[in-house]
C-alpha positions in Angstrom: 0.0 0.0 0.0 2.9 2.5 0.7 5.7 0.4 -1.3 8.0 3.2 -2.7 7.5 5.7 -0.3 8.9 8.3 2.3 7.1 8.7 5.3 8.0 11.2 7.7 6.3 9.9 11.9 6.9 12.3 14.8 6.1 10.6 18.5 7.1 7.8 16.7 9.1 5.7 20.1 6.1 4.7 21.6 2.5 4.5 21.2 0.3 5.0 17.7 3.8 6.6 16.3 5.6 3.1 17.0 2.9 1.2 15.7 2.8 3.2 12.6 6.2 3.2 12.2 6.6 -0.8 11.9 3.0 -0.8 10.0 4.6 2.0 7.4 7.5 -0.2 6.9 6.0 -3.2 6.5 3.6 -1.5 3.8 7.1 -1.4 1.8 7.6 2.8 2.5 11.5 4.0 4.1 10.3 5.8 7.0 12.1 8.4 8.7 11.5 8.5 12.6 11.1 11.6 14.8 10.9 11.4 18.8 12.6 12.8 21.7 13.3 9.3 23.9 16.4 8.7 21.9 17.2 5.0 23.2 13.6 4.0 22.4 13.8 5.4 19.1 16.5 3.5 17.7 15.4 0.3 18.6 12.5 1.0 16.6 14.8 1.4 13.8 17.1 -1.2 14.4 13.6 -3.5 14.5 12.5 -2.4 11.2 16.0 -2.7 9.5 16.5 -6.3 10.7 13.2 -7.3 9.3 14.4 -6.1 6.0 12.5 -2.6 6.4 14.3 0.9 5.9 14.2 3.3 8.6 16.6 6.3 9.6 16.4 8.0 13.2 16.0 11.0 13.8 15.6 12.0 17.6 14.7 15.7 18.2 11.4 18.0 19.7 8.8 18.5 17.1 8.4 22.1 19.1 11.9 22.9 17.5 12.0 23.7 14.6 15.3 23.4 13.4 14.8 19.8 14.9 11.7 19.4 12.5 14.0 20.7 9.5 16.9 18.5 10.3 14.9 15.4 9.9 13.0 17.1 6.9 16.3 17.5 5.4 18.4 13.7 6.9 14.4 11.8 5.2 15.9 13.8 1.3 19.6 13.3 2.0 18.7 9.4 3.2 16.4 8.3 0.6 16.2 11.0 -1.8 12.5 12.5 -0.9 9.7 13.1 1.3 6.0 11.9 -0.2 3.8 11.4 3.2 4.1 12.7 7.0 2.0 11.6 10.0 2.6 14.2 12.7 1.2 12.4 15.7 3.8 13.5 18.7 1.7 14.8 21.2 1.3 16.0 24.9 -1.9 14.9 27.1 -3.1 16.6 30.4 -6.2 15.5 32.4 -8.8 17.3 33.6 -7.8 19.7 35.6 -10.4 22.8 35.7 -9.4 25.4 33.4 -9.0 28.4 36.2 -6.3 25.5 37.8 -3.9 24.9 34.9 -0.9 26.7 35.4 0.5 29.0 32.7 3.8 26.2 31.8 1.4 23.2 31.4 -0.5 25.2 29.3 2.3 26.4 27.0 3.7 23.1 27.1 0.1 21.3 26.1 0.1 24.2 23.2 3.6 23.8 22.1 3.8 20.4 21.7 0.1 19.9 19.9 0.0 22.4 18.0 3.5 24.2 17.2 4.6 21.1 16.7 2.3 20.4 14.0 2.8 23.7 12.6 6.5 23.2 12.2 6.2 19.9 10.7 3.9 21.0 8.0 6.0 24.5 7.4 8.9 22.1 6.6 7.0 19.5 4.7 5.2 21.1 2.5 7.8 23.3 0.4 10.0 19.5 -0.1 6.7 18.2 -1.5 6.2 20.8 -3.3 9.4 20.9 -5.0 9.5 17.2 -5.7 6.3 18.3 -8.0 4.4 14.8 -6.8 2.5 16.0 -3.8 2.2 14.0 -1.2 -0.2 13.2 1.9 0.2 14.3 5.5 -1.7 13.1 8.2 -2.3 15.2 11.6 -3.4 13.5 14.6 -6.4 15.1 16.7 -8.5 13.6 19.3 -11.8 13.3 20.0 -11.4 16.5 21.9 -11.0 18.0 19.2 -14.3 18.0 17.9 -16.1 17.7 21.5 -15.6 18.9 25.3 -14.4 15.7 27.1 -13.0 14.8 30.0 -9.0 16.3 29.0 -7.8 19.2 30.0 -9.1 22.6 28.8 -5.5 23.8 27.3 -5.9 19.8 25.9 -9.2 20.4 23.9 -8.0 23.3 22.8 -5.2 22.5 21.4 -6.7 19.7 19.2 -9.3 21.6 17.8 -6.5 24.0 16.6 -5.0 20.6 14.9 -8.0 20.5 13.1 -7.9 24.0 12.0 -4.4 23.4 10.6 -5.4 20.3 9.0 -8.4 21.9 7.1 -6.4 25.2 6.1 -3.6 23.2 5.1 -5.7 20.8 2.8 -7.4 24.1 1.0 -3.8 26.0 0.5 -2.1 23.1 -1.0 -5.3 20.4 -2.7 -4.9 22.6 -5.8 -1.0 21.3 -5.9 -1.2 17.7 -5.2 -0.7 17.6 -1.6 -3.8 16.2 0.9 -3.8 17.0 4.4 -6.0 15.5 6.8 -6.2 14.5 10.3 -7.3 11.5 12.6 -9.8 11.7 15.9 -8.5 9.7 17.8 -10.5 8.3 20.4 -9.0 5.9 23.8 -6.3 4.0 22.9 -4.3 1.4 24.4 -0.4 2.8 24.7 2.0 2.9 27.2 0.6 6.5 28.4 -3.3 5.5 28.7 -1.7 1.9 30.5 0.1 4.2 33.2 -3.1 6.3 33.5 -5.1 3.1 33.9 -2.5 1.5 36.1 -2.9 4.7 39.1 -6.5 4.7 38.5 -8.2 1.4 37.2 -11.8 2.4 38.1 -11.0 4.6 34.2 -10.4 1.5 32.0 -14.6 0.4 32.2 -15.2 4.5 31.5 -13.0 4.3 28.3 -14.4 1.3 27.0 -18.3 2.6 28.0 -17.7 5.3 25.9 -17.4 3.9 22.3 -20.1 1.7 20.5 -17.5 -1.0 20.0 -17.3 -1.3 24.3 -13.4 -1.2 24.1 -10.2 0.4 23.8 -8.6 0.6 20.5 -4.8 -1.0 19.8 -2.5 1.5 18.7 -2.3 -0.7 15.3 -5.9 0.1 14.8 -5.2 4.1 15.0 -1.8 3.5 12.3 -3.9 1.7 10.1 -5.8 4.7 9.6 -3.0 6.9 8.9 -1.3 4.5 6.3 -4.5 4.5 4.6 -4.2 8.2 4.2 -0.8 8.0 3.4 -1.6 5.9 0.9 -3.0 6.5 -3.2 -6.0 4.1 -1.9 -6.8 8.0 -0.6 -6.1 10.0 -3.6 -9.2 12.0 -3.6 -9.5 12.6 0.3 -8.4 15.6 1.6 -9.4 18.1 4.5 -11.3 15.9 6.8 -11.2 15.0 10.7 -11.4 11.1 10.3 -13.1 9.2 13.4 -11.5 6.2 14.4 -13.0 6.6 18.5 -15.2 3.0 17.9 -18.3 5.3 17.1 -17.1 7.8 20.6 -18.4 11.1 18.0 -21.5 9.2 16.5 -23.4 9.3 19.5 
């Protein structure tokens, strides 16, 4: 589905962005990873190159942006181009009231979320652009993005501005062959929602409760998603905020 391809995946040592980095390779694309946790990181890579797969990484802070173009540029030194992106790194707070969060977890929830994404696509776009192929990027959002839940108020914020992004991104470039769009992304099992469940268990049964399925979804499930995107099976979708909550935003 992605044989040939670059693919560019930020938060990608844990998580959805782990999940989707292994899923991308397999799909036949070189994928070119982007995370802080350095160690983590590069046994993602040494993973996907041992089972025959290409990878390069990259570590760095997607809320820096001569991190972002460092690995823009490595991805077009390494394999010669850049045709899809999923920009999934992000930075979760619960829900503490609005009037409570202090002003460095709210710059930090913004940075991350949204800068982030903003520095990804100023540094995508122009390579795709110039390779004159297009390309796909995908954004990730959340469910509150589209609805007040039970995150943080900085959190759903920040989310719906990934939208926003997403949506004015797709109607800048759909005219030049690049489609942007972005996933909701309801509960989902990673190492972050297992430590929250881990300190308080009584939050599992209100995760699952919440989507029509009556569970939480795999990481794989989310990545799955995103390759399809990434993929030409998607060549006339652009601009959309794509569920994939287990029916969380249908009800």
């Amino acid at each position: 589905m992605l044989n040939g391809k670059v693919a560019m995946i930020t938060g990608a040592s844990s998580g959805i962005g782990a999940a989707a980095a292994r899923l991308f390779a397999q799909e036949g694309a070189a994928v070119v990873l982007m995370a802080r946790r350095r160690e983590p990181l590069a046994r993602i890579e040494e993973e996907i190159r041992t089972a025959g797969g290409r990878a390069l990484a990259v570590p760095g802070d997607v809320t820096v942006p001569q991190d972002v173009e460092r690995a823009v540029s490595m991805a077009l030194d390494t394999f010669g181009t850049l045709d899809a992106a999923f920009n999934n790194a992000g930075f979760a707070t619960a829900g503490t009231p609005l009037h409570e969060i202090d002003d460095e977890v709210y710059a930090r929830t913004m940075d991350v979320n949204v800068r982030g994404v903003w520095n990804c696509l100023r540094h995508q776009i122009p390579v795709m652009l110039a390779s004159g192929r297009g390309g796909s990027v995908v954004n990730t959002s959340s469910v509150a993005g589209v609805r007040a839940t039970s995150a943080s108020a900085a959190y759903i914020a920040a989310k719906h501005a990934v939208i926003g992004l997403t949506r004015a991104a797709a109607q800048d470039y759909g005219q030049r062959g690049i489609r942007v769009n972005a996933l909701v992304v309801g509960s989902t099992r990673t190492e972050m929602m297992d430590e929250l469940i881990s300190r308080s268990p009584h939050l599992e049964e209100r995760f699952r409760s919440h989507t029509l399925r009556g569970r939480i979804a795999s990481a794989q499930e989310v990545a799955e998603a995103a390759a399809w995107l990434c993929s030409d099976r998607a060549t006339f979708v652009t601009g959309i905020a794509m569920p994939v909550d287990g029916g969380r935003t249908a009800v």
